[in-house]
C-alpha positions as CSV (number, residue, x, y, z in Angstrom):
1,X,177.9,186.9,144.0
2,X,176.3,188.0,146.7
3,X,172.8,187.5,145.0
4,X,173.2,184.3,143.8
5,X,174.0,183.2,147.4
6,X,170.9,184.2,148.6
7,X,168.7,182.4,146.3
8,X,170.3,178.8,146.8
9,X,169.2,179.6,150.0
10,X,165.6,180.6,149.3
11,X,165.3,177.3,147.5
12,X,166.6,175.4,150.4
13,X,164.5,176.8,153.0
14,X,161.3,176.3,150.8
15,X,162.5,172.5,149.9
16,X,162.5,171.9,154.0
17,X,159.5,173.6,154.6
18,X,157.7,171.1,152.1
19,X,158.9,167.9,153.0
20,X,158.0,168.7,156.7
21,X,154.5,169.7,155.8
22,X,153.8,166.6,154.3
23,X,155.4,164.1,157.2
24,X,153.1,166.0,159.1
25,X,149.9,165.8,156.7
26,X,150.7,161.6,156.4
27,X,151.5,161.5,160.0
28,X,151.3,164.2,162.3
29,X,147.4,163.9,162.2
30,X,146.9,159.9,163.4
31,X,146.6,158.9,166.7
32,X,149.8,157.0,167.9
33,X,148.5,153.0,168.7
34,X,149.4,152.5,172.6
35,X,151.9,149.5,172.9
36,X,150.4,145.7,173.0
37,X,147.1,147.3,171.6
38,X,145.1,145.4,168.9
39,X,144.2,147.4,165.1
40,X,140.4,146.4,165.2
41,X,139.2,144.2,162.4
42,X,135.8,143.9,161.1
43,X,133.5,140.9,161.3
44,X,130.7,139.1,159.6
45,X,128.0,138.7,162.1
46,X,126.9,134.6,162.5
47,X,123.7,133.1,163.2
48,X,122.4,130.0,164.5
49,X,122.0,128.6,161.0
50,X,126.1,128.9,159.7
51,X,127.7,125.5,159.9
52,X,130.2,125.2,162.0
53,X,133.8,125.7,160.7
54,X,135.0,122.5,158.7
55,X,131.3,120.8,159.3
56,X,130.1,118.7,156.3
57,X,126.9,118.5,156.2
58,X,126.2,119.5,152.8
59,X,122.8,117.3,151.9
60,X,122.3,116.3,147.9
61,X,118.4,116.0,146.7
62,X,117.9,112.8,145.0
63,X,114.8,110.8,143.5
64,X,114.7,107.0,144.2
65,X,113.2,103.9,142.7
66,X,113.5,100.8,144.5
67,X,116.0,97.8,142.1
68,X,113.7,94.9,141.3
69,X,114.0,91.8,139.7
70,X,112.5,90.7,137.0
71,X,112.9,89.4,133.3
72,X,114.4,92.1,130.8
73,X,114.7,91.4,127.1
74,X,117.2,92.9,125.0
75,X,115.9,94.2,121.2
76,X,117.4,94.9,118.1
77,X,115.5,98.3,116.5
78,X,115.3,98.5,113.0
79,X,112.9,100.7,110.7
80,X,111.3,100.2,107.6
81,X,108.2,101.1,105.0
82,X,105.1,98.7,104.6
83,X,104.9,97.3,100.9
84,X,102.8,95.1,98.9
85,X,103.5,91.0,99.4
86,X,104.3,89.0,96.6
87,X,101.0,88.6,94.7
88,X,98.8,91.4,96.3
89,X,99.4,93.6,92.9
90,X,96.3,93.2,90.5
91,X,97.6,95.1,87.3
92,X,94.2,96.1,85.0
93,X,95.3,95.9,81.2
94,X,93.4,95.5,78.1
95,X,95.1,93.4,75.5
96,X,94.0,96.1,72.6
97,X,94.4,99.8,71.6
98,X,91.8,102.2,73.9
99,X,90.7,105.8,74.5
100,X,90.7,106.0,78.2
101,X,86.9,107.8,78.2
102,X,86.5,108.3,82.0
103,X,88.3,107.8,85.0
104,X,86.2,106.8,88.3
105,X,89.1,106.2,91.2
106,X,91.7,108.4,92.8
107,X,95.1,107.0,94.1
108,X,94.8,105.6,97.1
109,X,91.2,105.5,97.4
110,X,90.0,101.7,98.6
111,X,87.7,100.1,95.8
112,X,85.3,97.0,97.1
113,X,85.0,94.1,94.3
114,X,82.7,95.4,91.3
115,X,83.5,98.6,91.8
116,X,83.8,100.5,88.4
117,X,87.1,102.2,88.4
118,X,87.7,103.3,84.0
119,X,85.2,103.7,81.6
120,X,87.1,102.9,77.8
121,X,86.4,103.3,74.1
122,X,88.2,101.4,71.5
123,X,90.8,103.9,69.6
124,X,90.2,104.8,66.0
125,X,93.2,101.5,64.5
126,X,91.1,99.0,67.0
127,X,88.2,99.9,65.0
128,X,89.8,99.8,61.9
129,X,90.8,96.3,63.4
130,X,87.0,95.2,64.1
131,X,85.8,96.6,60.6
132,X,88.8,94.6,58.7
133,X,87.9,91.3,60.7
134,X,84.4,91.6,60.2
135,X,85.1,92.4,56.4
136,X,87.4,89.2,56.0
137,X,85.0,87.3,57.8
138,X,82.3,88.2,55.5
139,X,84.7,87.7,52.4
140,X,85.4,84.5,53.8
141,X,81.7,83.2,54.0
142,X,80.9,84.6,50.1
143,X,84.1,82.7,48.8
144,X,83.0,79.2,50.6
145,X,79.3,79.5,49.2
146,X,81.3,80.0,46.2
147,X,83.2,77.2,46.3
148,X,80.9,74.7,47.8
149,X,78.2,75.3,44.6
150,X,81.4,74.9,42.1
151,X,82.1,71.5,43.8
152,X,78.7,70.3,43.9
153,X,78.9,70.9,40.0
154,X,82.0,69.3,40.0
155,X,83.6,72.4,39.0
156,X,85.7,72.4,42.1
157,X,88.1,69.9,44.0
158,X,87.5,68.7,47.0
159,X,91.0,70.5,48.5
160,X,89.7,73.8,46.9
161,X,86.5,73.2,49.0
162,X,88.8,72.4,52.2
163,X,90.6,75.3,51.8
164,X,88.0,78.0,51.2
165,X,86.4,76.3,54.6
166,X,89.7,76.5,56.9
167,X,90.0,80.3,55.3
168,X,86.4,81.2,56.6
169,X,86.8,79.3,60.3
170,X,90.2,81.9,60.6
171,X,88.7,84.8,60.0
172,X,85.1,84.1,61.7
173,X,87.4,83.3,65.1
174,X,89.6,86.2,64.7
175,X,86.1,88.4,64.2
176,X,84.6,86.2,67.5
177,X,88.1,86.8,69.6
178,X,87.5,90.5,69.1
179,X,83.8,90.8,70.2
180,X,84.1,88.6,72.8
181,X,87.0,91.1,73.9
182,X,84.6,94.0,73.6
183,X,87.2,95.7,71.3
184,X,84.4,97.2,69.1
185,X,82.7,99.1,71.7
186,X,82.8,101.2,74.9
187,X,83.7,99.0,77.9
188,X,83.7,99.7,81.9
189,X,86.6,97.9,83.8
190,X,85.6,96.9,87.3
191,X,87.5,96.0,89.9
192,X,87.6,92.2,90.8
193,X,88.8,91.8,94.6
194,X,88.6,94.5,97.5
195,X,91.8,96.5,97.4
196,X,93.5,100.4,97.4
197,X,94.4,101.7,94.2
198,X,97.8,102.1,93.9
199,X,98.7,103.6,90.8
200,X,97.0,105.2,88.0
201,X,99.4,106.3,85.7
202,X,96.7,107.0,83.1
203,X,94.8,110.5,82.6
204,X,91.6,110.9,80.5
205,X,91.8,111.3,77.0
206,X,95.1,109.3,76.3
207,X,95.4,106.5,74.0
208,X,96.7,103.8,75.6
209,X,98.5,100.6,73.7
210,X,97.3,96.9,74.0
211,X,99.1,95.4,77.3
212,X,100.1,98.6,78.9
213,X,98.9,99.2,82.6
214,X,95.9,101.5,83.3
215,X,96.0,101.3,86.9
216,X,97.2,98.9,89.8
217,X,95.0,97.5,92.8
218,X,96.9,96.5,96.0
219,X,94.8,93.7,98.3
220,X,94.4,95.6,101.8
221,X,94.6,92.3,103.4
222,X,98.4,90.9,101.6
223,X,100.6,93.7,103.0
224,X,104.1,93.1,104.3
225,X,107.2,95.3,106.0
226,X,110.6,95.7,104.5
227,X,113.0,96.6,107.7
228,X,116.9,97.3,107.5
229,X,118.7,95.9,110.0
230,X,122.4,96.0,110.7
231,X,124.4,94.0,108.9
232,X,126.2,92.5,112.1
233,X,122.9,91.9,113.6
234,X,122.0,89.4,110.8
235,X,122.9,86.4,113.1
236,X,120.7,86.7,115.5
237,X,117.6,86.8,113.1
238,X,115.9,83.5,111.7
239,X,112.9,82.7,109.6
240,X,109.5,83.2,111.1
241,X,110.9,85.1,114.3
242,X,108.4,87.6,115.6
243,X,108.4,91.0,115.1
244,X,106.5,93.8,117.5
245,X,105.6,96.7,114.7
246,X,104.0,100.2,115.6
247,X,103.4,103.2,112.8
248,X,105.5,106.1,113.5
249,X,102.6,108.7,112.3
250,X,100.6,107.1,115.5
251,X,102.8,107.0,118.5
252,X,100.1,105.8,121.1
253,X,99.0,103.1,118.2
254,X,99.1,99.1,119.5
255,X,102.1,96.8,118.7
256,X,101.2,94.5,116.1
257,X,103.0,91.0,115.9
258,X,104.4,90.1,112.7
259,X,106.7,87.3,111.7
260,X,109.9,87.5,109.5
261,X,109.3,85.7,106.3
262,X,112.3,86.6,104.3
263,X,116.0,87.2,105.3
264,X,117.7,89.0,102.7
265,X,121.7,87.6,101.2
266,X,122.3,91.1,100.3
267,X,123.0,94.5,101.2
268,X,120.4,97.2,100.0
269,X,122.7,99.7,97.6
270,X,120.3,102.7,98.6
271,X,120.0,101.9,102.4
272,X,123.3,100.1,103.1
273,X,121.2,97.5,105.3
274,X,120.1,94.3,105.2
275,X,116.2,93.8,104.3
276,X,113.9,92.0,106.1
277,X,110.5,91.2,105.0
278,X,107.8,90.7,107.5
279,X,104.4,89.0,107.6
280,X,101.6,91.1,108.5
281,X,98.3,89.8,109.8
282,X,95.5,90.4,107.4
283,X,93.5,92.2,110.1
284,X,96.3,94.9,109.9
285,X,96.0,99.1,109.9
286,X,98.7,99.6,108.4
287,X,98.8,101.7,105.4
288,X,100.5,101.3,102.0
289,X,104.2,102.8,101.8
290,X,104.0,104.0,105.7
291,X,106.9,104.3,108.0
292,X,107.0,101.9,111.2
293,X,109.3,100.2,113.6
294,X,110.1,97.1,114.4
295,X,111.5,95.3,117.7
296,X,113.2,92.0,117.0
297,X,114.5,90.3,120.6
298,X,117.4,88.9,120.2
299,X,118.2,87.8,124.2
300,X,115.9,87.4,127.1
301,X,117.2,86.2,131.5
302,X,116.1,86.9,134.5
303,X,118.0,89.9,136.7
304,X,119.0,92.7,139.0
305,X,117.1,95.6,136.9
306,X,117.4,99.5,137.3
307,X,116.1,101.8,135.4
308,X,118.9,102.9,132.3
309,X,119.6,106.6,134.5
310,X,120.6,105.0,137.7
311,X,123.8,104.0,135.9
312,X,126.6,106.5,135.4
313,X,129.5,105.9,133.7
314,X,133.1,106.5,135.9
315,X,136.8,105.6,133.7
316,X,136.8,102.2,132.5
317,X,133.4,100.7,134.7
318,X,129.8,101.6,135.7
319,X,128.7,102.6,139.3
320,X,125.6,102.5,141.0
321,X,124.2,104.7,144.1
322,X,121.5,103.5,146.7
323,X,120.4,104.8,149.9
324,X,120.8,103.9,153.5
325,X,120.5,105.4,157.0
326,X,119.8,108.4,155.0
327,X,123.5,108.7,153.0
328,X,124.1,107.7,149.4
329,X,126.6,104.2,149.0
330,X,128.8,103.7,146.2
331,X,128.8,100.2,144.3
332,X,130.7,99.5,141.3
333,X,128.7,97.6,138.5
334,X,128.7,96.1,135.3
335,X,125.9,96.2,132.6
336,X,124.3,92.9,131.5
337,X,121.1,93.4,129.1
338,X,118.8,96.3,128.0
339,X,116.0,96.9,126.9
340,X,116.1,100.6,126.3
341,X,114.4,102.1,129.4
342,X,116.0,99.3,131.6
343,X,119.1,97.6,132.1
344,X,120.8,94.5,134.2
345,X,123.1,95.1,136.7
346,X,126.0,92.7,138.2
347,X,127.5,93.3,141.2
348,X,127.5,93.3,145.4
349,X,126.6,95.3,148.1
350,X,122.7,95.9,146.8
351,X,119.3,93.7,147.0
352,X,115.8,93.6,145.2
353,X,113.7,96.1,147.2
354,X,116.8,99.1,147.7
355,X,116.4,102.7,146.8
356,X,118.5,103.6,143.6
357,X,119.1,106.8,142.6
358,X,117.6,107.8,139.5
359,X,118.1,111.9,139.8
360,X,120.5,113.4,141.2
361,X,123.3,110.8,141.3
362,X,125.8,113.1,139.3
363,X,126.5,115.2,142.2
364,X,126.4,112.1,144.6
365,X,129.8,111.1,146.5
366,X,130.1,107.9,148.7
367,X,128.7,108.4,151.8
368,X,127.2,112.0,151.3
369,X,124.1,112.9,153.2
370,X,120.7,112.6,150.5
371,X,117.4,113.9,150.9
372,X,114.4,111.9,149.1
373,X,112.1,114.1,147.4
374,X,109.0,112.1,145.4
375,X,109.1,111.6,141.9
């Protein structure tokens, strides 16, 4: 009993000697603050430069153009290929059976007028042809001298006579068709305008049949665009409006003026658009089957112009920053025509001659303090 005693007490003296050691270690140690002092606190040092607190002087960088007025035409864009006009195919066909023997163009080469482009041979049935006709027409001629010494004995009648003549004229034409045809010996084709050489569907060797097409000449000088255009832009379009056309191969190439020469009643299947066929002038550079683009203007005044980036768009309207005394000044706008680059604005507060903000008017507020930089 006794022993048990003393060791609740042992446990209880320990217990009270730890939680005073550490009061004292969290404590005991710190120096007591005297009453009314201050805890220090640290601070950030300041210089000359730091704005003053609640100072707004934050200063936006902005590029500028001054709003002009002028005359800005609105366009309708459309692209399209450059084609043959109606007539500027020659197609080169001979009306018999040939060999083609030699072949002196490529596709796309241009040919000048004489030029030699195929060099042919009749095939073996044309000259089976010629050698019949010349056999019939030889036939013919024996049977008439026939004839003709039968009726001068009057063995023969005269309609005997009349028919042994009309069989010789048929078969001395059919003979002279043929040779004046060349079919009975080798022939080179030349070309018969200046042109480019479209299509040569032919190779060397082949036979080809009477009629079919050996190869296709385009005349440089009878070219013509097919655009597509919108079909909800077909109303401002008319017959022998002018067109502005540049190649998109050459970028830096002229603008050629062409005028529309056909508005089409139907919508392309393969495009979905409505074709337009253009005029060319024959002093053109275009090339066959190229890509180019066409401006059509459809609308044309007199305005308040800015550049397309000094517009931003804000909810339901447009606005419009310039500068004065050195601070940017709000003005809501409204768009009238563009052009693409520029556009007409409508609206108060801003002349001909003002600085518009062209870079940096995101970050622009009404009022806010703007420094010019060049562009």
């Amino acid at each position: 009993m006794k022993y048990h005693r003393r060791n609740i007490l042992i446990v209880a003296i320990a217990c009270i000697v730890l939680t005073g050691g550490y009061i004292w270690f969290s404590y005991g140690h710190k120096p007591a603050l005297k009453e009314g002092s201050v805890k220090f606190q640290p601070q950030l040092a300041t210089t000359d430069s730091d704005p003053a607190p609640g100072a707004n002087d934050q200063v936006a960088t902005v590029q500028v153009v001054p709003i002009r007025e002028g005359t800005i035409t609105e366009n309708i864009t459309a692209y399209g290929t450059v084609i043959p006009a109606p007539g500027a195919v020659q197609t080169v066909s001979l009306p018999f059976e040939s060999r083609v023997r030699r072949i002196f163009v490529s596709n796309g080469q241009r040919v000048s007028s004489r030029k030699t482009l195929l060099e042919v041979d009749p095939s073996p049935d044309t000259r089976l042809q010629v050698e019949e006709a010349r056999s019939a027409a030889q036939s013919a001629k024996q049977t008439l001298k026939h004839v003709q010494q039968r009726f001068d004995l009057k063995l023969a009648t005269n309609e005997e006579l009349v028919q042994a003549k009309q069989t010789f004229q048929e078969a001395q034409l059919r003979l002279e068709s043929l040779e004046r045809k060349g079919v009975g010996q080798r022939q080179q084709i030349q070309a018969t305008a200046e042109g480019v050489v479209k299509n040569i569907p032919i190779q060397e060797g082949s036979i080809v049949s009477a009629g079919s097409t050996l190869l296709e000449i385009v005349d440089q000088g009878r070219v013509e665009v097919r655009l597509g255009v919108e079909p909800e832009d077909m109303n401002y379009l008319r017959v022998d409006q002018p067109v502005l056309l540049s190649s998109l191969n050459m970028p830096e190439s002229h603008w050629v003026t062409g005028r529309i020469r056909v508005i089409s009643r139907f919508i392309n299947p393969a495009t979905r658009l409505v074709d337009v066929l253009v005029e060319l002038p024959s002093s053109n550079q275009f090339l066959l089957d190229e890509y180019v683009r066409g401006k059509i203007a459809i609308a044309s005044k007199v305005g308040v112009v800015v550049p397309r980036a000094a517009v931003l768009p804000e909810e339901d309207h447009y606005v419009l920053f310039t500068i004065k005394d050195g601070h940017a000044v709000k003005h809501t706008v409204q768009l009238g025509l563009e052009d693409g680059k520029d556009v007409e604005v409508i609206g108060s507060g801003f002349h001909p001659g003002d600085p518009a903000v062209i870079l940096g008017n995101y970050e622009l507020k009404d009022g806010m303090a703007v420094k010019e930089v060049p562009q």
